[in-house]
C-alpha positions in Angstrom: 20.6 -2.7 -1.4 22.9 -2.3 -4.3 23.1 1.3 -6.0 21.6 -0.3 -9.2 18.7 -1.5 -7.6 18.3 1.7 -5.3 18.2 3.9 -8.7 15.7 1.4 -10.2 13.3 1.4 -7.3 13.5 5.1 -7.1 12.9 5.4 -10.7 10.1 3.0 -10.7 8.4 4.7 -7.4 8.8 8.3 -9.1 6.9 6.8 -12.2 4.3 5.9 -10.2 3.8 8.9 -8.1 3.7 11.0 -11.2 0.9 8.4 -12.1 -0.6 9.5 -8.7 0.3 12.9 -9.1 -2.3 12.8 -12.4 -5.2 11.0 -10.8 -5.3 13.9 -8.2 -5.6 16.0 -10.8 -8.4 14.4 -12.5 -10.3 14.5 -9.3 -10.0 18.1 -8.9 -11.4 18.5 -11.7 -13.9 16.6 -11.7 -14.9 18.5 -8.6 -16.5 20.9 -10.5 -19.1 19.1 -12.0 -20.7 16.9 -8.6 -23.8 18.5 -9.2 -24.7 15.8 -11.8 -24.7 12.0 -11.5 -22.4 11.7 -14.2 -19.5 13.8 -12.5 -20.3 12.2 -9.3 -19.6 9.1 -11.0 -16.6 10.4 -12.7 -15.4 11.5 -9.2 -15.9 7.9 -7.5 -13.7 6.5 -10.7 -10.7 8.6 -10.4 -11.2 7.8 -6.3 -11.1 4.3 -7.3 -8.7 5.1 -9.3 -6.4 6.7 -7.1 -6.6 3.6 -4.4 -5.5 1.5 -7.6 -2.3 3.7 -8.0 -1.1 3.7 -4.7 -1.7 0.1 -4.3 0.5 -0.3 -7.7 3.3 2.0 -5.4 3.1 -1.2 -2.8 3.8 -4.1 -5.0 6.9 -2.0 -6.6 7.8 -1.6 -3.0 6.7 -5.1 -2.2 8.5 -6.3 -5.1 12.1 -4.8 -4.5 12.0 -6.0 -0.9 9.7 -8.4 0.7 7.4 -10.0 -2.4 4.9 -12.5 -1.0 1.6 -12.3 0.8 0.4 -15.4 1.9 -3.1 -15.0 2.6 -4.5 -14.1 -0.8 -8.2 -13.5 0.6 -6.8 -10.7 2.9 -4.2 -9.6 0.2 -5.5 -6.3 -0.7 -5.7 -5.4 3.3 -2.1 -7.3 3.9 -0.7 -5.5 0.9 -1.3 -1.9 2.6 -0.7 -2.7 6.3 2.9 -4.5 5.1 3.8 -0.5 3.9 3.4 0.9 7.4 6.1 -1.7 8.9 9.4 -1.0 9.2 11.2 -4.6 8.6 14.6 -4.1 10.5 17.5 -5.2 7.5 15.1 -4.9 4.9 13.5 -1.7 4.4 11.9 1.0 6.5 8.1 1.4 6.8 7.1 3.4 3.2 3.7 5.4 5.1 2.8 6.6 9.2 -0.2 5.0 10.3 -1.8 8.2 9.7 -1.4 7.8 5.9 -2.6 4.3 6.1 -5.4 5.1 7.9 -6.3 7.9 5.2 -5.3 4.9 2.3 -7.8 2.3 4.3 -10.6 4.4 3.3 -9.7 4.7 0.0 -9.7 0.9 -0.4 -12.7 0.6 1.6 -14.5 2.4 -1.0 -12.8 0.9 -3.9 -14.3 -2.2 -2.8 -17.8 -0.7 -2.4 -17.3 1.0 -5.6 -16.2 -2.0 -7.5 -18.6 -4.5 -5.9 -22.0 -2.4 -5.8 -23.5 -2.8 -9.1 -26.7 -1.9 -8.2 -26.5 1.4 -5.7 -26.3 5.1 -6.7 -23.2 6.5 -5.4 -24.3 8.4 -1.8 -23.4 11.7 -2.0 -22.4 12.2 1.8 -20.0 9.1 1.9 -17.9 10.2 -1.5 -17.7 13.4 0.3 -16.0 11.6 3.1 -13.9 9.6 1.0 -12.9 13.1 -1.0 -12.1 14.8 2.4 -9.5 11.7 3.5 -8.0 11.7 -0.5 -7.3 15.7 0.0 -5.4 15.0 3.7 -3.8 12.2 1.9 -2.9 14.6 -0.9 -1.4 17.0 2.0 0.8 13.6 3.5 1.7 11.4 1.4 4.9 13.0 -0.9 6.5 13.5 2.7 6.6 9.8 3.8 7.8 8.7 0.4 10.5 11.0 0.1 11.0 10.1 4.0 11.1 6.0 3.0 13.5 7.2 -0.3 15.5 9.2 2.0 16.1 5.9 4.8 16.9 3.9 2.1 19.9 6.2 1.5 21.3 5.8 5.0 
């Protein structure tokens, strides 16, 4: 990759993990108030949220590199396992299965949350989901600066 493009992928993937960055902070504080439906539904938004971001961090990825997914009924699912392979030539993998894994969740409920119209949010599964975002919070900076780092060498 050309020093242009290297500078305008790593500006573009900065962007968007200050974007992340923000949404982590909303859901912090919106910790506070799960003792109400309301902040448990403002909770599950910035989750939803947050799945949205990091999905936006694949396509710039996605975009710079490999850009197509063929199967667009799968492309959500596609789009996140295509981040933990390292495509020899191309680019290396942007996450460790462990940080997919953490990210599968998170679009797992995204889904739930987008799709069930007529369920209350369940306490004990946001909780879930909230425990896998904070891991992720704890992972994921180290594998991007990992993937920005590779693309250097």
């Amino acid at each position: 990759m050309d020093k242009k493009r290297l500078t305008i992928l790593r500006s573009e993937v900065d962007y968007q993990v200050k974007i992340i960055e923000t949404i982590f902070q909303k859901i912090a504080d919106r910790r506070r108030y799960t003792d109400e439906d309301r902040g448990l539904e403002s909770l599950a938004y910035q989750l939803h949220n947050l799945y949205s971001a990091f999905e936006d961090l694949f396509l710039i990825i996605a975009k710079h590199f490999e850009n197509t997914i063929e199967d667009e009924s799968r492309y959500h699912i596609e789009l996140l396992q295509r981040m933990a392979i390292d495509i020899k030539g191309v680019r290396p993998a942007l996450f460790r299965m462990e940080t997919i894994n953490l990210l599968d969740e998170l679009r797992a409920f995204r889904h739930v949350f987008r799709h069930a119209y007529s369920y209350e949010i369940d306490r004990k599964k946001l909780q879930l989901v909230l425990e896998s975002a904070d891991m992720l919070n704890e992972c994921y900076r180290d594998d991007v600066a990992g993937f920005l780092k590779k693309l250097n060498e």
